[in-house]
N, C-alpha and C positions, 0 to 999 in steps of 0.2 A: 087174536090175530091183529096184527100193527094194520091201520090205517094207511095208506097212501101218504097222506099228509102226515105224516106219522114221521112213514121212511124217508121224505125229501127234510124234513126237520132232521134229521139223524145225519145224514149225509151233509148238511149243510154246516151241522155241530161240528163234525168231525172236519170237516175243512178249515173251515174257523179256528180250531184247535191249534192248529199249526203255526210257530211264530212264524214263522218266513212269510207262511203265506198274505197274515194279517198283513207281516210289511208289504208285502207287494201289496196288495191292494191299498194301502194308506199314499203309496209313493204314486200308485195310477191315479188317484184323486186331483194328484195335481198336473196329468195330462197324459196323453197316448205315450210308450215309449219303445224302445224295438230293446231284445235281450239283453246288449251289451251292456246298453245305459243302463238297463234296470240289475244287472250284476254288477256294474262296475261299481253302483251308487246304495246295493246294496249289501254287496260282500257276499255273493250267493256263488258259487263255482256255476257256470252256466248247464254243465247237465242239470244239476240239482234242478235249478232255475226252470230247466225247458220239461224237468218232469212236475213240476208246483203248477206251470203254463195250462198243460196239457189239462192235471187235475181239474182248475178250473172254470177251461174254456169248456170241458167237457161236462161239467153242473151249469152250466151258463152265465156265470157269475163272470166272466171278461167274454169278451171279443176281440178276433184278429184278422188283420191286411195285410197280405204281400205289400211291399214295397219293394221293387228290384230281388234283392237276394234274402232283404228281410223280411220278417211279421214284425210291425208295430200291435202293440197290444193295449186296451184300455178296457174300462171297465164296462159290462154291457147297460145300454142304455133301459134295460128293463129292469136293471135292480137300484139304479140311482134314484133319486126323488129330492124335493126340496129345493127351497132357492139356492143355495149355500152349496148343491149337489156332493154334501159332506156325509147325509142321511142316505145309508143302504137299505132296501127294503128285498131281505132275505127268501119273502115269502114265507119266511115261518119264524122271523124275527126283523124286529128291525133296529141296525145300529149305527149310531152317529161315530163317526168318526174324526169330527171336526175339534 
C-alpha cells in the first residue's frame, strides 16, 4: 500500500511532467503574472492555460489574487527556497530552476 508521501510524490511527478506546465512556472519565477501575459508570453491558448492554473494552484504549487477582473498568479511562497528564489522545494523533490 503507497504511503502518503508516496502519493503527493506521484502527483507532483506527474505535474512536473507537463512541458507547459514546467514553462509556466519557470516564467513565474520571474514575477507574479495574470493569464494573458502568461499566454501571450507563452503561446498557451488561455483555456489550456486556465486548466494547467487550476492543476496547480490546486497541488499548491502557485498561488492566486483577484485584481479587479483578473487573478495574478505566482509561485506559492511554500515551495520557493534559496536566496536566488530559483530553488523549488517540491516536498518530495527539490529542483533548481535557475
Amino acid at each position: 500500500m503507497p504511503r502518503k508521501s508516496d502519493s503527493l510524490k506521484m502527483r507532483r511527478f506527474k505535474i512536473l511532467a507537463d512541458a507547459n506546465r514546467l514553462k509556466i512556472l519557470e516564467f513565474l519565477l520571474k514575477g507574479p503574472a495574470n493569464v494573458s501575459s502568461i499566454s501571450s508570453r507563452l503561446d498557451i491558448e488561455q483555456s489550456l492555460l486556465s486548466h494547467h492554473l487550476k492543476i496547480m494552484k490546486d497541488e499548491g504549487l502557485l498561488e492566486g489574487r483577484r485584481e479587479g477582473k483578473t487573478i495574478v498568479y505566482r509561485i506559492a511562497r511554500a515551495i520557493k527556497e534559496g536566496k536566488s528564489k530559483k530553488v523549488l522545494d517540491m516536498k518530495c523533490c527539490r529542483i533548481d530552476l535557475a
